[in-house]
N, C-alpha and C positions, 0 to 999 in steps of 0.2 A: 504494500500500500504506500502511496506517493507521500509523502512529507506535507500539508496543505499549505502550511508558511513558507519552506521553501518552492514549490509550485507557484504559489501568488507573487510572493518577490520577482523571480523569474520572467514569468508575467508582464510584473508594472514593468518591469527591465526594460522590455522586449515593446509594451504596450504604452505606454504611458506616453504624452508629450515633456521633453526634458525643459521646455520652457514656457512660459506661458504664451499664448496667444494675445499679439497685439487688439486695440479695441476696433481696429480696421486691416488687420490681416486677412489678405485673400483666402490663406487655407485655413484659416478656422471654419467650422463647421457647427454653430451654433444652433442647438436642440432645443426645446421646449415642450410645452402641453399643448401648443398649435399645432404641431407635428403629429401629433394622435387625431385629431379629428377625422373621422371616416370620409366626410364630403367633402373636407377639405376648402371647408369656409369660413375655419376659424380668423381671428382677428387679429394679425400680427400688431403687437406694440409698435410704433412706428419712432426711431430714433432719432434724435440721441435715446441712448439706453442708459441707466444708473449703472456703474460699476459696482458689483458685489464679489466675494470671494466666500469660499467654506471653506473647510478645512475636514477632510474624510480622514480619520480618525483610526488608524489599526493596530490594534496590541496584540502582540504575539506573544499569549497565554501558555501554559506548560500543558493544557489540555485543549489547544488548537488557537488559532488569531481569532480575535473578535474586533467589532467596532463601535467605538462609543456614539451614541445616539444622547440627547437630551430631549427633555418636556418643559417647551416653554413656561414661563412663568404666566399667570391666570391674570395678573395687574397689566402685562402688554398691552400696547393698541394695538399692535401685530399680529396677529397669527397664534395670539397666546393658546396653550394650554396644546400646543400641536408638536408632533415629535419634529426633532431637527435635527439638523449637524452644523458645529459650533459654525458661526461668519456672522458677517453683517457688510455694510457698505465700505468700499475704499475711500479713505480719507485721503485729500491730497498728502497729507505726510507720511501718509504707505510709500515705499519704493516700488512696491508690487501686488500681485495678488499673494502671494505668501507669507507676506511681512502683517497684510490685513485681514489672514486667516489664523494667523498665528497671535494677532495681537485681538483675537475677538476669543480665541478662546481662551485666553489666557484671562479677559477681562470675567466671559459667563462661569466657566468652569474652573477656572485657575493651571491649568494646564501650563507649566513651564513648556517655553518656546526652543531651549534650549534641552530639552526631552523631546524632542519629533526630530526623524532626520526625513527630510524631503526625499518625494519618491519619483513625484513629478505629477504632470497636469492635465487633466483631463479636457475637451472643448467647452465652452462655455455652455450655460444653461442658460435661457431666455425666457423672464416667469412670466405670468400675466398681466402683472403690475407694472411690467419695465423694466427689471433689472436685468442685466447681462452679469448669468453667475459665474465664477470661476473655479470651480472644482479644483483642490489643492491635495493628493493623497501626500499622508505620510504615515511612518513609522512611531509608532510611541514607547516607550521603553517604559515596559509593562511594571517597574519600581516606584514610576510617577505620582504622586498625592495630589487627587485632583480636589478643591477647596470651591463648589462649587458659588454662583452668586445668585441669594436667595431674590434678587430684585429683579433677577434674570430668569434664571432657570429654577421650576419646580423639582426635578430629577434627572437625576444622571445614569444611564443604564447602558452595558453592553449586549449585542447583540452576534451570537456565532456566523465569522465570515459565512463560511460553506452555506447559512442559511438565507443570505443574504445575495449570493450569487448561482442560488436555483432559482432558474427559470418558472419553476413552478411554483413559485412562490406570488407572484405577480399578478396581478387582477387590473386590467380595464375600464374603468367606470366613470359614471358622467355625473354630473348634475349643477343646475339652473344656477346662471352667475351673472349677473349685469345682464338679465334679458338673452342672453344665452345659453347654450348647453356648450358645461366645461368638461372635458373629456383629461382623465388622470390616471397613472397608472395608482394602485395601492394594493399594499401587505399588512397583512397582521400577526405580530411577535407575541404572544401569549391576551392578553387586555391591550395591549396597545397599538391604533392604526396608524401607519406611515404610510402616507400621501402625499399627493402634489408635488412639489419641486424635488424634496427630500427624496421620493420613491425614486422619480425621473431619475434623479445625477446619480443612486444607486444603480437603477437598471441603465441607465449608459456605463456606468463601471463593469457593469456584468456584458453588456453585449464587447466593449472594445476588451477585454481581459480573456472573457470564456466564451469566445464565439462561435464554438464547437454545439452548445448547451443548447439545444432547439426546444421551446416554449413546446407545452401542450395547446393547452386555451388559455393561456395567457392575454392573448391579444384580443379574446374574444367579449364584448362589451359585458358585463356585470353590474344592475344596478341595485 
């Protein structure tokens, strides 16, 4: 049986972009939840886009890699109370998206920045809202004391790679948003659903990493 941490390594090695994607580079190839629509008449945000970064989170556990997820905090105007992965907006005094993925987890969860070694970068994510995300994997050095911030995040929970990059874990589903029907992938980890942006930049990790891995009815709608 294959080693699954060394396999993933391997992987981002082989798979991952070594640098980020500029905000007007031609080969990026910028995804969203507009890219799910069957008819293909959803509503592309129309740019400028807001720059955002995350930061995909992988600890390599003595009993397999996991990846840290959070639950927003319920006092947000945001998105509160919905599973995430640590980011937020790039400040002009980010040098990158890395430096504003690492400096947003460091602020929610307390995640030393100097505990992740960068793995490299996935294409950007395009949400509904405007932002243009930037997908940041790295490495965590599974000794780290994460000190979360209760103003921010309700909880902090790991979730097993492997289960995170089955295909069959992935569900299709819609529903009524600004007068439209919003089409999103989501999964559910024991009680908890992960949706929207969060599933998307997961399932593009799983299709550019394990692209071998062919969905059942994945893609097939679910409401």
């Amino acid at each position: 049986m294959s080693d699954p941490l060394a396999d993933f390594l391997a992987r981002a090695a082989a798979g991952l972009s070594p640098a980020p994607p500029g905000p007007d580079d031609p080969t990026s190839n910028p995804r969203g939840d507009h890219s799910l629509d069957p008819d293909g008449t959803a509503v592309i945000p129309p740019p400028p886009h807001r720059r955002a970064a995350v930061l995909v989170p992988v600890v390599p556990r003595a009993d397999g890699p996991t990846l840290i997820l959070t639950m927003r905090a319920a006092n947000l105007r945001d998105h509160s109370g919905q599973v995430a992965l640590p980011g937020g907006k790039i400040d002009p005094a980010d040098p990158g998206p890395a430096d504003a993925a690492l400096r947003e987890a460091f602020e929610e969860i307390g995640l030393p920045p100097e505990s992740v070694r960068l793995l490299g970068y996935l294409d950007p994510y395009l949400s509904g809202t405007g932002f243009l995300v930037t997908p940041v994997i790295g490495l965590v050095d599974p000794g780290a004391v994460l000190t979360p911030n209760p103003n921010e995040v309700a909880d902090v929970f790991e979730v097993p790679l492997p289960f995170l990059m089955d295909p069959e874990r992935y569900r299709l589903r819609s529903r009524a948003w600004q007068g439209r029907e919003r089409w999103f992938y989501a999964l559910t980890f024991g009680e908890r659903l992960i949706w929207g942006v969060t599933a998307g930049i997961l399932n593009n990790l799983r299709e550019r990493l394990y692209p071998e891995a062919v969905p059942g009815d994945a893609g097939r709608p679910a409401r």
